[in-house]
C-alpha positions in Angstrom: -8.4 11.2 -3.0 -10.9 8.7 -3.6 -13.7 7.6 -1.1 -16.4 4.7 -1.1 -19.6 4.7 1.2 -21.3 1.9 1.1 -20.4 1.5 -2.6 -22.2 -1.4 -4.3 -22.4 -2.6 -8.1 -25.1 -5.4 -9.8 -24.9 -6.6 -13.1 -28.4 -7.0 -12.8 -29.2 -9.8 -10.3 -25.6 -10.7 -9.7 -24.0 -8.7 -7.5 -20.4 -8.4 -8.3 -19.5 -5.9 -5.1 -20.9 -5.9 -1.4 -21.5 -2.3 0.1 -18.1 -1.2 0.4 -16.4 1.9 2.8 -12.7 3.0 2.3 -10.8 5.0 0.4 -7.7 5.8 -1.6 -5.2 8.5 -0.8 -2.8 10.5 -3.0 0.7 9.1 -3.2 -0.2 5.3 -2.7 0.4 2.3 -5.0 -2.0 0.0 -3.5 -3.3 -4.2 -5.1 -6.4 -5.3 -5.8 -6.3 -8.9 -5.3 -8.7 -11.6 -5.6 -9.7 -14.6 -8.1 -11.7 -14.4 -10.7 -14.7 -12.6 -10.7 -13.9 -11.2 -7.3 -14.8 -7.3 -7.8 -11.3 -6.0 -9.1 -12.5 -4.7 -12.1 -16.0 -3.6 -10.7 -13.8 -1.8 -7.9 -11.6 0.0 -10.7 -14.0 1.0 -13.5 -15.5 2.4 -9.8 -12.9 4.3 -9.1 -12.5 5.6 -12.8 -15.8 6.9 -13.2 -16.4 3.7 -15.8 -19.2 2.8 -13.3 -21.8 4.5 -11.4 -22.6 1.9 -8.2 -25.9 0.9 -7.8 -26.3 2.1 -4.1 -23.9 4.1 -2.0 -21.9 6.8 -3.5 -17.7 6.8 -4.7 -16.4 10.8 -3.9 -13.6 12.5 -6.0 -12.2 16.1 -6.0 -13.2 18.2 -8.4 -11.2 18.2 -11.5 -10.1 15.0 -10.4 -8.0 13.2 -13.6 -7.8 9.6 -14.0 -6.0 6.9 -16.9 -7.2 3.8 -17.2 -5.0 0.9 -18.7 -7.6 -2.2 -19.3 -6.2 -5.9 -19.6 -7.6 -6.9 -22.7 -4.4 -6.1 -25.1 -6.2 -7.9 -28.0 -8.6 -5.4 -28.0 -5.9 -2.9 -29.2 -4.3 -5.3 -32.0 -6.8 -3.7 -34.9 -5.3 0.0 -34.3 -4.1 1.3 -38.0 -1.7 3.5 -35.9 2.0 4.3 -35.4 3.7 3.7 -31.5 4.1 7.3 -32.0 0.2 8.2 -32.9 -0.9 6.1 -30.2 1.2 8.2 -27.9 0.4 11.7 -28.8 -3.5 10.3 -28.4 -2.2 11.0 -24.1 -3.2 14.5 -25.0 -5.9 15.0 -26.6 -7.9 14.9 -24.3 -11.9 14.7 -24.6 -11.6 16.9 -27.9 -13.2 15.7 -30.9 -9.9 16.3 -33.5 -6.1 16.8 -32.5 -4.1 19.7 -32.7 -0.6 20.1 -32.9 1.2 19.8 -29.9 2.1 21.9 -27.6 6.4 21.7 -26.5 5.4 20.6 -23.4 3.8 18.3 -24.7 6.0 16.7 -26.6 8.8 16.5 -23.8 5.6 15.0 -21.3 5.6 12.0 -24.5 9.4 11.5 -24.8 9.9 11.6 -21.1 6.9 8.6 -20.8 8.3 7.3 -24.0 11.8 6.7 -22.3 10.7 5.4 -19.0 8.9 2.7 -20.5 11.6 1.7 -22.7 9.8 2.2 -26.3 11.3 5.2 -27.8 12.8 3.0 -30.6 9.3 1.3 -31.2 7.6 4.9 -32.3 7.8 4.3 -36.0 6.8 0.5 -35.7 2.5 -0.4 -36.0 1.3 -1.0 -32.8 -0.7 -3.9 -34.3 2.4 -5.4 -35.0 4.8 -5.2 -31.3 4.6 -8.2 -28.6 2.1 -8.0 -26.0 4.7 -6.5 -23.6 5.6 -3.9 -26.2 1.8 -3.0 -26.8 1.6 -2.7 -22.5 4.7 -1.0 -21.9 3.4 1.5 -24.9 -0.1 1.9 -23.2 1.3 2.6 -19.9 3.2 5.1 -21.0 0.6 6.9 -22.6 -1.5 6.8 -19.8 1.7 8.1 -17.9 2.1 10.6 -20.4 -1.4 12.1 -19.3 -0.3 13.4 -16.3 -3.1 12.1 -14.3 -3.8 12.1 -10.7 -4.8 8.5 -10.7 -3.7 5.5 -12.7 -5.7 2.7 -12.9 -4.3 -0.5 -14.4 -6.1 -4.1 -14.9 -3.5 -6.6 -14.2 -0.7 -4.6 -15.6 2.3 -7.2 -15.7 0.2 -10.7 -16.3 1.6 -12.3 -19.2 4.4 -10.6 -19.5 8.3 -11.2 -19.8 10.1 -10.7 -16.5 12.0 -7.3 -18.0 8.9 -5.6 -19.0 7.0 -6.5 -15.1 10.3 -4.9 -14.2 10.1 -2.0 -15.5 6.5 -1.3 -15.5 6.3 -2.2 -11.7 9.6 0.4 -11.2 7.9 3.0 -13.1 4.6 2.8 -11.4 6.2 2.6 -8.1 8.2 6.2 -9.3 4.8 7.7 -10.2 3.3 6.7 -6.7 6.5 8.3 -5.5 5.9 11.5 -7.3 2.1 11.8 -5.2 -0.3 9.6 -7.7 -2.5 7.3 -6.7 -1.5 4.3 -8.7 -4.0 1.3 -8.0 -3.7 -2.1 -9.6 -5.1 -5.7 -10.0 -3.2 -8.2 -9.8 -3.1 -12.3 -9.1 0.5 -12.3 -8.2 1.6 -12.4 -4.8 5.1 -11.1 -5.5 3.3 -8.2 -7.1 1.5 -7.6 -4.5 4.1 -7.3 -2.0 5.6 -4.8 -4.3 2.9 -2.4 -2.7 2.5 -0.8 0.3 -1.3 -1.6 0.4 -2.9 -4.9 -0.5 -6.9 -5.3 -0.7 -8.1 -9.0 -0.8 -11.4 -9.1 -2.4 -14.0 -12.0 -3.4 -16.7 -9.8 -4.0 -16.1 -7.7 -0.5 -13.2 -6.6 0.9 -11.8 -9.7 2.9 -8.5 -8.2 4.1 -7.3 -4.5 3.9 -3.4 -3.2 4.7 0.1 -3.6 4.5 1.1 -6.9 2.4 2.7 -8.6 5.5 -0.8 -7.8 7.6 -3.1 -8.5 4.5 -0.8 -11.6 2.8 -1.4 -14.1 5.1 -2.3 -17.6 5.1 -5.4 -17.1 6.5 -6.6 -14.3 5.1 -5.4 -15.7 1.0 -7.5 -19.1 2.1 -10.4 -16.8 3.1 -10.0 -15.3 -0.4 -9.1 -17.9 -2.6 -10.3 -20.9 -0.8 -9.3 -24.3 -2.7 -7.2 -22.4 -4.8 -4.8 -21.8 -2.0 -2.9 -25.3 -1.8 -0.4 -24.5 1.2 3.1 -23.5 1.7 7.0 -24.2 0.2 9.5 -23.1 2.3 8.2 -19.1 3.4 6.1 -19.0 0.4 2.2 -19.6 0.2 1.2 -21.1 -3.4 -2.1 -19.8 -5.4 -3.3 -21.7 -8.3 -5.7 -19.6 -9.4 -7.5 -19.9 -13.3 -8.2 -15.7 -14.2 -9.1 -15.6 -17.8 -5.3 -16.1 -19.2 -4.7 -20.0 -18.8 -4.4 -21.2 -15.4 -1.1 -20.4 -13.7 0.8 -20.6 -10.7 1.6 -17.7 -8.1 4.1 -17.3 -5.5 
């Protein structure tokens, strides 16, 4: 669905990703993993169309549709709108003014609405849910799209266990259904949840299935110091990524 050849990005001097040459197929739920400054978000504001790389090229069909869920959530607090505004916004579209929507439509919203568990949040303010309200909202509105691809930035960090739950069930339903569904994440146990992990620090360091790619060696290749060995059948990351520094298993 999505190819890279010899992709790279610069923010001017500083190159943020190495020539890079894969791509992404239809019907996959696949990790971006890496520490901090790594090339996750380069790598999906690449695949989005949010970035044009400096040399190589990044392909897509035409008419190819993509949603894009950022990590920032605080960026959002400020919105003067209803959960249920914020939804309908899923289908608008690039059009300069809404218009009333259509009945499919409407049941597209509801059905997004009720996988993600906020259909009794549409008359709150969005300013005023949690931060795993205001996610599980934003997801389903980029659900709600219809999109071929959905492109999340670290979609569960931060949040409580039932809302990773359910977003990590519900994007795993939408790769199901033939999306590409790609995702950053730091978590390991996240990770594993897919069926493709791809371990970056600024190039692709590992690439495949989580029990090929998840390895001690490759994660120390990765993370370096950050990976500080095993307990029991589990490798530990401590890795600092913008939030606080936590610990992954």
């Amino acid at each position: 669905m999505i190819s890279l050849e010899g992709a790279t990005f610069d923010y001017g001097r500083t190159r943020a990703l190495a020539p890079t040459t894969t791509r992404f197929d239809a019907g996959s739920l696949v990790a971006l993993m890496g520490p901090n400054g790594s090339g996750k978000t380069t790598l999906l504001k690449l695949l989005g169309g949010l970035l044009r790389p400096t040399a190589g090229s990044v392909r897509t069909p035409a008419d190819f549709t993509v949603a894009h869920v950022d990590q920032h959530q605080h960026q959002h607090r400020w919105m003067p709108l209803t959960v249920a505004e914020v939804l309908r916004m899923s289908q608008y579209g690039s059009r300069p003014f809404p218009w009333p929507l259509s009945k499919d439509q409407k049941v597209r919203i509801a059905e997004a609405a009720e996988r993600l568990e906020v259909t009794e949040l549409t008359k709150r303010s969005f300013s005023e849910l949690s931060g795993g309200q205001r996610q599980r909202v934003l997801i389903a509105d980029a659900v709600a799209t219809g999109a071929q691809c959905l492109l999340l930035d670290e979609p569960i960090t931060g949040l409580d266990l039932p809302s990773q739950e359910n977003i990590l069930q519900v994007l795993g339903a939408e790769r199901d259904a033939g999306r590409l569904v790609v995702l950053s994440t730091h978590h390991l146990d996240e990770a594993r949840r897919c069926e493709r992990v791809v371990l970056l620090n600024g190039e692709i360091v590992a690439d495949g299935a989580p029990d090929q790619t998840l390895t001690a060696e490759n994660l120390a290749d990765t993370f370096g110091a950050r990976v500080i060995g095993e307990v029991g059948e589990r490798t530990i990351v401590l890795d600092d990524h913008g939030h606080g520094s936590h610990q992954h298993t």
